[in-house]
C-alpha positions in Angstrom: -21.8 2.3 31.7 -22.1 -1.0 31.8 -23.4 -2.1 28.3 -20.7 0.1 26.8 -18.0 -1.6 29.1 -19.2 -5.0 28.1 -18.3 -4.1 24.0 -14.9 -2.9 25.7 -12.0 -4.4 23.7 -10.7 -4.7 27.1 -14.3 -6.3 28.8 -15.6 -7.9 26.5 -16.7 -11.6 27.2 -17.3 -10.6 31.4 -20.5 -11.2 31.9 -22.4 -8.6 33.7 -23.1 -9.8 37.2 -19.3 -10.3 36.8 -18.0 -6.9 36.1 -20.3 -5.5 38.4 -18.4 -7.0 41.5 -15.0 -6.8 39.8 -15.7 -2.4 39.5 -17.6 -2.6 42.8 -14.1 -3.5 44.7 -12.0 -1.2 42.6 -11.7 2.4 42.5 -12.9 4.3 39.5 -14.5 7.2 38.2 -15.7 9.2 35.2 -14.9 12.2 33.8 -16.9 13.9 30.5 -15.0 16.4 27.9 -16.3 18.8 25.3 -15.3 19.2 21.6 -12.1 20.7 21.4 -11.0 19.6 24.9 -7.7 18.2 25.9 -7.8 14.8 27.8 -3.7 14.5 27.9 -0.8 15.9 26.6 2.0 14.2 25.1 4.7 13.5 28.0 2.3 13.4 31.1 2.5 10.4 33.0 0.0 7.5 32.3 -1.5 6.3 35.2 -4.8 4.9 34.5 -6.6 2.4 32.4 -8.5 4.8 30.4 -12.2 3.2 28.7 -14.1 5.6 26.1 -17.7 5.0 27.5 -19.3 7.8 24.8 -17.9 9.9 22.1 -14.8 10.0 20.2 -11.1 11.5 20.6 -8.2 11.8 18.2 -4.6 11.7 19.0 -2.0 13.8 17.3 1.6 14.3 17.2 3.8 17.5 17.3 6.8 17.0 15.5 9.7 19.5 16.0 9.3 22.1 13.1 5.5 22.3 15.3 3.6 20.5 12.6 0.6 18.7 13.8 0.5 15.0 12.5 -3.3 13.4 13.5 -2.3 9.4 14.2 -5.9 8.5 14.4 -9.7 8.9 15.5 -10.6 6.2 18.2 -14.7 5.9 19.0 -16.3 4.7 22.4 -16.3 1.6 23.1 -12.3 1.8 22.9 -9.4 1.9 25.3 -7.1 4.6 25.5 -3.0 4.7 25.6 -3.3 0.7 27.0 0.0 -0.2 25.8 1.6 2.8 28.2 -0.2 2.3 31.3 2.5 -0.3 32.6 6.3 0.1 31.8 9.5 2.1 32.8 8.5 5.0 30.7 4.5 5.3 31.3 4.4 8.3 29.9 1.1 9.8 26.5 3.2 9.7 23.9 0.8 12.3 22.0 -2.1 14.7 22.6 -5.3 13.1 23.2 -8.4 15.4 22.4 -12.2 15.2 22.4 -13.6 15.5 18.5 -17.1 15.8 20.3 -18.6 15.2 23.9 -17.1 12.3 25.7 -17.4 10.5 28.2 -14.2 8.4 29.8 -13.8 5.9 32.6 -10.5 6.5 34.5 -9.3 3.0 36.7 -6.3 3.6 38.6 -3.4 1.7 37.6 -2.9 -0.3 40.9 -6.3 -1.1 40.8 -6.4 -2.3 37.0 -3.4 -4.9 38.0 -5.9 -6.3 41.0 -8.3 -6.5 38.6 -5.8 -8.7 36.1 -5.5 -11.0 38.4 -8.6 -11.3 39.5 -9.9 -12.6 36.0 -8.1 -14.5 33.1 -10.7 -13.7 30.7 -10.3 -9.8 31.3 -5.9 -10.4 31.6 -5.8 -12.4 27.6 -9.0 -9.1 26.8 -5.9 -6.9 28.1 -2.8 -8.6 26.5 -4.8 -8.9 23.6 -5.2 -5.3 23.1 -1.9 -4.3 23.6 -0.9 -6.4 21.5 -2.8 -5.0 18.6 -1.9 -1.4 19.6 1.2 -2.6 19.0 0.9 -4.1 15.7 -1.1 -0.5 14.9 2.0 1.9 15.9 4.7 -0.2 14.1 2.8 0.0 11.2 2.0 3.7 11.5 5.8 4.3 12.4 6.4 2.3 8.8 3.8 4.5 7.0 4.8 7.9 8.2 8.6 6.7 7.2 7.5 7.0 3.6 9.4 10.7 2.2 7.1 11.0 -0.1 3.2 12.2 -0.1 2.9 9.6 -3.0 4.2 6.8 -1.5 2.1 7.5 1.9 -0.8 7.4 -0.9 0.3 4.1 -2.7 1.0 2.8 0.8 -3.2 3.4 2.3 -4.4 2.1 -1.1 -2.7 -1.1 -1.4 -3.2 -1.5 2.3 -7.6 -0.8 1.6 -7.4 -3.4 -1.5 -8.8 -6.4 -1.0 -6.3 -9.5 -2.9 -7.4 -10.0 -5.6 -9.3 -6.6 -6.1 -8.0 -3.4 -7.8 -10.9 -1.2 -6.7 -10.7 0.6 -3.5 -12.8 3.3 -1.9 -11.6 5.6 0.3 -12.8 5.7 4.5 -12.5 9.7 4.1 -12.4 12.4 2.2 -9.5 13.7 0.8 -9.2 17.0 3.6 -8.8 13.9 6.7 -6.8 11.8 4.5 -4.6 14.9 4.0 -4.4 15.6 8.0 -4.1 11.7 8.3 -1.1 11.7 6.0 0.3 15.3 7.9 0.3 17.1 4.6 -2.0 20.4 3.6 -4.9 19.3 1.0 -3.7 21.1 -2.1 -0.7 18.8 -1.8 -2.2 15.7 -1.5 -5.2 16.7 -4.0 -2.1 17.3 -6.3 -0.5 14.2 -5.7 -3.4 12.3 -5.9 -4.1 13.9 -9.7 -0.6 13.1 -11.0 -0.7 9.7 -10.1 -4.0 9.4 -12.3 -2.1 11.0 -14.6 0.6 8.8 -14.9 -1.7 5.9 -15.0 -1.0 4.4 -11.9 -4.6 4.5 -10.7 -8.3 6.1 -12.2 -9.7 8.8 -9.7 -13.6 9.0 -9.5 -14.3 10.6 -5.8 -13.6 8.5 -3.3 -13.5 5.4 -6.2 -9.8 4.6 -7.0 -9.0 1.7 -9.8 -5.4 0.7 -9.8 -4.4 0.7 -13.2 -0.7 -0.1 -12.7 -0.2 -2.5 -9.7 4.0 -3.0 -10.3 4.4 1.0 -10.1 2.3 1.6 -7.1 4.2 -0.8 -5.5 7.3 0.8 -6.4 6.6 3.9 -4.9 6.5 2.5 -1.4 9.9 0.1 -2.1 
């Protein structure tokens, strides 16, 4: 538990012997999920700090129609839902689920705040973190804005290229992109191939080229 907790976005830089005798005076406990399992549900109330000691979840939206919308995959050693655990409205704000077996460290909220102020290194870990998280939902919120499924497209591959670089390869394959982007397969596979053939960008697997910088950028404008 330890060696996981110490690669913790949230731990990390605590010595050992340190976070030994920080969880020895604080009340915690563990709890393991199989594949398929739900670890919260959007709307229930937030009330731990919630570490990702093994395994992996995803989180996913419902929107009203009943679509699922997947936000993202988050792997152990990670923190779950920190920017919620304090606030007025400390509520999951989507449903969290096990992709495989998992194992989770639940801290108690009060407990969490004793332990904030019982370390500075592991309070800047913590503000850190959310602030990230931050930065990561406002620029989800801006992606899945985007009307289109080609401008959700243009959007990920200008966002992969590196400046100066028009060659980008893809994370996943096109059937998670397509959950990613909350569209079926056939539709993205579709938009994907009329965008090569309007010459925006080249296509080879997971290789894309863009061909025509100024027009991918107009699809997200």
């Amino acid at each position: 538990m330890f060696e996981s907790l110490s690669n913790c976005p949230v731990f990390t830089g605590i010595p050992r012997e340190e976070l030994e005798k920080i969880l020895s005076s604080t009340r915690h406990f563990k709890k393991s999920y199989q594949v398929g399992d739900l670890i919260a549900i959007a709307g229930e109330p937030c009330n731990y700090l919630m570490c990702l000691l093994d395994g992996s979840v995803k989180a996913e939206m419902i929107d009203f129609s009943g679509k699922v919308i997947k936000l993202e995959d988050m792997k152990a050693p990670d923190v779950l839902a920190s920017a919620f655990i304090f606030g007025q409205k400390n509520i999951f704000p989507v449903n969290i689920a096990a992709n495989e077996h998992t194992v989770i460290l639940y801290i108690p909220r009060y407990d969490f705040l004793k332990m904030l102020q019982m370390n500075l290194r592991l309070l800047q870990n913590f503000l850190n973190n959310v602030s990230s998280r931050a930065q990561f939902l406002s620029d989800k919120i801006k992606f899945l804005s985007f009307k289109t499924i080609k401008g959700k497209i243009a959007q990920y591959i200008l966002k992969q290229a590196l400046p100066g670089q028009d060659m980008v390869e893809l994370k996943m394959p096109q059937h998670a992109l397509a959950e990613l982007f909350g569209v079926t397969r056939p539709s993205f596979a579709r938009s994907l191939g009329e965008m090569a053939e309007e010459g925006i960008i080249e296509v080879d697997r997971r290789q894309i080229r863009i061909l025509d910088r100024k027009r991918l950028l107009d699809l997200v404008k």
